[in-house]
C-alpha positions in Angstrom: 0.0 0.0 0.0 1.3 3.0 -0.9 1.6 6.3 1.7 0.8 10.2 1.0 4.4 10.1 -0.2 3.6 7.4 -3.0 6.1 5.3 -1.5 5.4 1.7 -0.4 5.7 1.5 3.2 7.2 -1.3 4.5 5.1 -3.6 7.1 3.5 -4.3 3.8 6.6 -5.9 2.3 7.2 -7.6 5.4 3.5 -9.2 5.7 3.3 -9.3 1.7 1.1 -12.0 0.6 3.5 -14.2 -1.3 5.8 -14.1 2.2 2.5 -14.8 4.2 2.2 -17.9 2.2 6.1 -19.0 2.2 6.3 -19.1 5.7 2.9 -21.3 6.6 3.9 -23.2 3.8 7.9 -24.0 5.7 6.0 -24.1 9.1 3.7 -26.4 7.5 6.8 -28.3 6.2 8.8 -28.3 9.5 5.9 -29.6 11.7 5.7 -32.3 9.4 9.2 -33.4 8.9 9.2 -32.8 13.0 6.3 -35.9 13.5 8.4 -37.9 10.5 11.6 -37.7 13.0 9.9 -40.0 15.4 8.6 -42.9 12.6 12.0 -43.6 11.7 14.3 -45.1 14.8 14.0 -48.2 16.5 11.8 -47.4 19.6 13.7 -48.2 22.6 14.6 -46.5 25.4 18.0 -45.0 24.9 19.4 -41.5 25.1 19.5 -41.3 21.2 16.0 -42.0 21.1 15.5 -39.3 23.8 17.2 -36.9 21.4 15.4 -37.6 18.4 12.1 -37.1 20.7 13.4 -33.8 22.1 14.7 -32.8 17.8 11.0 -33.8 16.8 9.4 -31.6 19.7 11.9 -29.1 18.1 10.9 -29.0 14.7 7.2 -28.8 15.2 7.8 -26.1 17.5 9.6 -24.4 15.2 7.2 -24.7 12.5 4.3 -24.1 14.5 5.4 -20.9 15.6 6.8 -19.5 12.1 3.1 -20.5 10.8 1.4 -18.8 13.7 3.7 -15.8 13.6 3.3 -15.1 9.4 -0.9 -15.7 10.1 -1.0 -13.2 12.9 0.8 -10.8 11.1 -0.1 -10.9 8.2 -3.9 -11.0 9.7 -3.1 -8.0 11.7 -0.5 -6.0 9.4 -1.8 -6.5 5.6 -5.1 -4.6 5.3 -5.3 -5.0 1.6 -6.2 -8.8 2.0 -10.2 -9.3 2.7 -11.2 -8.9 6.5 -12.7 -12.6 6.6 -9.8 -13.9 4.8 -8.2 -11.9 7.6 -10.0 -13.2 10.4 -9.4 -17.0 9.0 -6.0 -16.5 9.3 -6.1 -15.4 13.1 -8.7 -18.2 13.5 -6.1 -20.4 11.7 -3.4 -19.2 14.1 -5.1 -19.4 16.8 -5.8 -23.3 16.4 -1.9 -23.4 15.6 -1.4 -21.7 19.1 -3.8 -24.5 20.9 -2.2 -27.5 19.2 1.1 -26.5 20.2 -0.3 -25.7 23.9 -1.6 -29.2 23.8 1.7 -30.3 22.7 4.1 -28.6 24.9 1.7 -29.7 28.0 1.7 -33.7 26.6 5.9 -33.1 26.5 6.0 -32.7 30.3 5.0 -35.8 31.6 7.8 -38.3 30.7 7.7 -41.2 27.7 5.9 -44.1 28.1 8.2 -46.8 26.2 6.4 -49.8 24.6 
């Protein structure tokens, strides 16, 4: 958007629409990857299988909060995307928010082994 000026002012560059989407999109991608860590080792109860538990708790933290962050700002920053596309994205964030919550209370109560 452009200001009195005619230049472009930048929170809209930073929240752009294309950037909004690259970052879900790698949050996205990290979260998943973060639950793949886990399918792959043997399950026993070892300190490297500790570590690839704490490097998938990681991962989908990581993603979950770069997908969070880019819906919230972009929901709150760029006002030349529609307000109920808008509000989805909060909604959509805020969903993000709660399942990482969920997650991060679930992580304090130690592994159960099969």
């Amino acid at each position: 958007m452009k200001s009195e000026s005619g230049e472009e002012s930048k929170e809209y560059e930073v929240f752009s629409r294309e950037l909004v989407v690259a970052a879900v999109l790698v949050g996205i991608f990290l979260m998943v990857v973060g639950q793949l860590v886990v399918i792959w080792p043997e399950w026993e109860d070892t300190e490297t299988m500790r570590t690839v538990y704490k490097t998938s708790r990681t991962l989908f933290a990581l993603g979950g909060m770069i997908s969070s962050g880019a819906l919230i700002g972009g929901g709150i920053i760029n006002k030349s995307i529609d307000k109920f596309v808008r509000l989805g994205m909060l909604v959509a964030a805020a969903f993000i928010i709660m399942q990482l919550m969920n997650w991060a209370a679930i992580s304090y109560f130690p592994l159960q082994f099969p």
